[in-house]
C-alpha positions as CSV (number, residue, x, y, z in Angstrom):
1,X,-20.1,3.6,13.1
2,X,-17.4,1.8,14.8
3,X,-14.2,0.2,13.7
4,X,-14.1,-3.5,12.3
5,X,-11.3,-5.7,13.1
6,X,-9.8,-5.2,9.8
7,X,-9.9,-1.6,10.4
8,X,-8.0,-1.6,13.6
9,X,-5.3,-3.9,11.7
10,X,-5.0,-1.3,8.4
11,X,-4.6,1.5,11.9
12,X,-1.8,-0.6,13.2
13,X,-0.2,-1.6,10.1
14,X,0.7,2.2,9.5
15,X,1.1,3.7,12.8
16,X,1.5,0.7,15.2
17,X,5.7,1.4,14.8
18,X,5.4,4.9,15.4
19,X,3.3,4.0,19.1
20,X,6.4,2.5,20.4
21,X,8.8,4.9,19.1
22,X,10.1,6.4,22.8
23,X,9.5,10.0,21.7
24,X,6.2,9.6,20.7
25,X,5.8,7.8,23.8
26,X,6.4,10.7,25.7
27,X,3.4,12.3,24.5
28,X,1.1,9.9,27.5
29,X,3.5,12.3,29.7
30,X,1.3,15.6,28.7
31,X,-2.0,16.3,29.3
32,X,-4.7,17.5,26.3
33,X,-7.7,18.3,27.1
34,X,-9.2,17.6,31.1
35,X,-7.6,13.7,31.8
36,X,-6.8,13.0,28.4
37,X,-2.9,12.4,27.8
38,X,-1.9,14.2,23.9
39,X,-1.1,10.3,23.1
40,X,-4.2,9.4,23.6
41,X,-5.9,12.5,22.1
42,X,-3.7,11.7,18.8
43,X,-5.3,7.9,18.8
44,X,-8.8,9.8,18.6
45,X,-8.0,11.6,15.9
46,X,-6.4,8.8,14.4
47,X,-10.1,6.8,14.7
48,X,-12.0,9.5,13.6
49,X,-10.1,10.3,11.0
50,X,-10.3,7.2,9.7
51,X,-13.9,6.7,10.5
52,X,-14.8,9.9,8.6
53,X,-12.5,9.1,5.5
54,X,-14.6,5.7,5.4
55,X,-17.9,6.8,6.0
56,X,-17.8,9.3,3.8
57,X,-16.3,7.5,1.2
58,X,-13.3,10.3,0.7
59,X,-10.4,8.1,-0.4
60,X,-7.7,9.2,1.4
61,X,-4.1,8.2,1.2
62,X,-4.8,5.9,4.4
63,X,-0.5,6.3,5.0
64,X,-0.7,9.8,5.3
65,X,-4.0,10.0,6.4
66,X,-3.2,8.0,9.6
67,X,0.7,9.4,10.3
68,X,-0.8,13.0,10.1
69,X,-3.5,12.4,12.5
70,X,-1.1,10.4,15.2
71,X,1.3,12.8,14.9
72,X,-0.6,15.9,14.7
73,X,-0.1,17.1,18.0
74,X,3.5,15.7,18.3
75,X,5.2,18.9,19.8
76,X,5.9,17.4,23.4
77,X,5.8,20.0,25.6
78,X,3.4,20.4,28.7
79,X,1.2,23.6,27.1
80,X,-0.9,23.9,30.4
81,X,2.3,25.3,32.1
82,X,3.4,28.5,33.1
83,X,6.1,29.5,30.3
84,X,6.1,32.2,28.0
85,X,7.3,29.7,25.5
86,X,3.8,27.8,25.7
87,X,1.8,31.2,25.6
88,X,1.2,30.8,22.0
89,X,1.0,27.4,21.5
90,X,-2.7,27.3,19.8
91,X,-0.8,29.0,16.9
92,X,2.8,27.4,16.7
93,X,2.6,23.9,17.8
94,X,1.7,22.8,15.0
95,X,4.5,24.0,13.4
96,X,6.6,22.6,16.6
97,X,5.1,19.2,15.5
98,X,5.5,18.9,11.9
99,X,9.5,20.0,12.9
100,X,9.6,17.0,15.4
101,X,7.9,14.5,12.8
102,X,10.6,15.7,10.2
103,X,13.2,15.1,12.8
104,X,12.5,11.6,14.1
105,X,10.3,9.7,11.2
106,X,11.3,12.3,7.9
107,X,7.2,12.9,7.2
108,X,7.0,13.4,3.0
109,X,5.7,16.7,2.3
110,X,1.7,15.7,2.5
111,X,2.1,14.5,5.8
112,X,4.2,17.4,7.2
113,X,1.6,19.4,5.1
114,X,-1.4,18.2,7.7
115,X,0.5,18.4,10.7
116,X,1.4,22.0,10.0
117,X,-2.8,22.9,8.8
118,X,-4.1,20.9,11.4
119,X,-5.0,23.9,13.5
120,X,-7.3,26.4,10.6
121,X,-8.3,28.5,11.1
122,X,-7.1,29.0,13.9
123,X,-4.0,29.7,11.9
124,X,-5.7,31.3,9.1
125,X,-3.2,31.4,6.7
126,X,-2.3,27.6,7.2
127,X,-5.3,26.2,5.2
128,X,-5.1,22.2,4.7
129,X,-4.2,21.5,0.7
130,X,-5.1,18.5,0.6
131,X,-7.7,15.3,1.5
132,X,-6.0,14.0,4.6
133,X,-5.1,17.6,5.4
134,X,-9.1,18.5,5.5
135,X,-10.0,14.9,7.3
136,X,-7.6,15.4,10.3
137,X,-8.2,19.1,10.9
138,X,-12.1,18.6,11.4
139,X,-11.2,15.7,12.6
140,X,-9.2,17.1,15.3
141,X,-12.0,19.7,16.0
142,X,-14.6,17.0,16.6
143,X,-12.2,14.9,19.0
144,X,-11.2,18.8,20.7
145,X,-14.8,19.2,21.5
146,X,-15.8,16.1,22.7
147,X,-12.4,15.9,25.1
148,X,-13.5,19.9,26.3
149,X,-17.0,18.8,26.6
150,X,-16.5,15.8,28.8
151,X,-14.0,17.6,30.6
152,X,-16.7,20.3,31.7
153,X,-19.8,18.0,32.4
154,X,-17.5,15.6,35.2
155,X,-17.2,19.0,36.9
């Protein structure tokens, strides 16, 4: 299933601010997975998420749906190098990013809530709560995969 016109405009209608915002634009600085910047891993998610939520008929809250998924990963920070600050980061960023959504856009509590679970279970005691909490952590796992996967087979 792909996205309609009127899908991509709902997409840009909630999260087209937030692309241009210049700390969120620093996230095409970092690298995710292989080539792909953590901007454009977040835009994934953002797709999928959607995609899934529509598919399968889930009736999200598309607001939070869509600002949780962009900003899901927004902890800006290169994780691939060589600091003992970074040594961790499968099981704080997530934290690290619902702190820096708080701190530039004030997130209400459902989308802080699917930034911070984003990551189960990995972090097994952060378990999503809610709809768009469940939709952007598999979400995020399918995007993940596919990014790891592509990464290994141009190899």
């Amino acid at each position: 299933m792909r996205l309609t016109e009127a899908d991509k405009k709902k997409i840009e209608d909630v999260i087209g601010a937030l692309r241009m915002h210049s700390a969120v634009c620093r996230m095409q600085r970092y690298v995710q997975h292989g080539e792909v910047s953590t901007f454009e891993h977040c835009e994934r998610v953002v797709r999928a998420s959607y995609l899934l939520d529509k598919t399968l008929h889930l009736h999200s809250n598309k607001k939070d749906l869509l600002m949780g998924a962009f900003l899901h990963d927004f902890y800006l920070y290169d994780w691939h190098e060589k600091d003992d600050s970074h040594k961790w980061h499968g099981f704080f960023h997530a934290a690290k990013a619902a702190r820096n959504a708080r701190a530039h856009f004030n997130v209400n509590p459902k989308v802080e809530q699917v930034i911070k679970t984003h990551m189960w279970p990995l972090n097994i005691t952060k378990i999503p709560t809610s709809r768009e909490g469940w939709i952007v952590c598999l979400a995020d796992k399918y995007v993940s995969t596919a990014e790891t996967l592509a990464m290994r087979t141009r190899k």
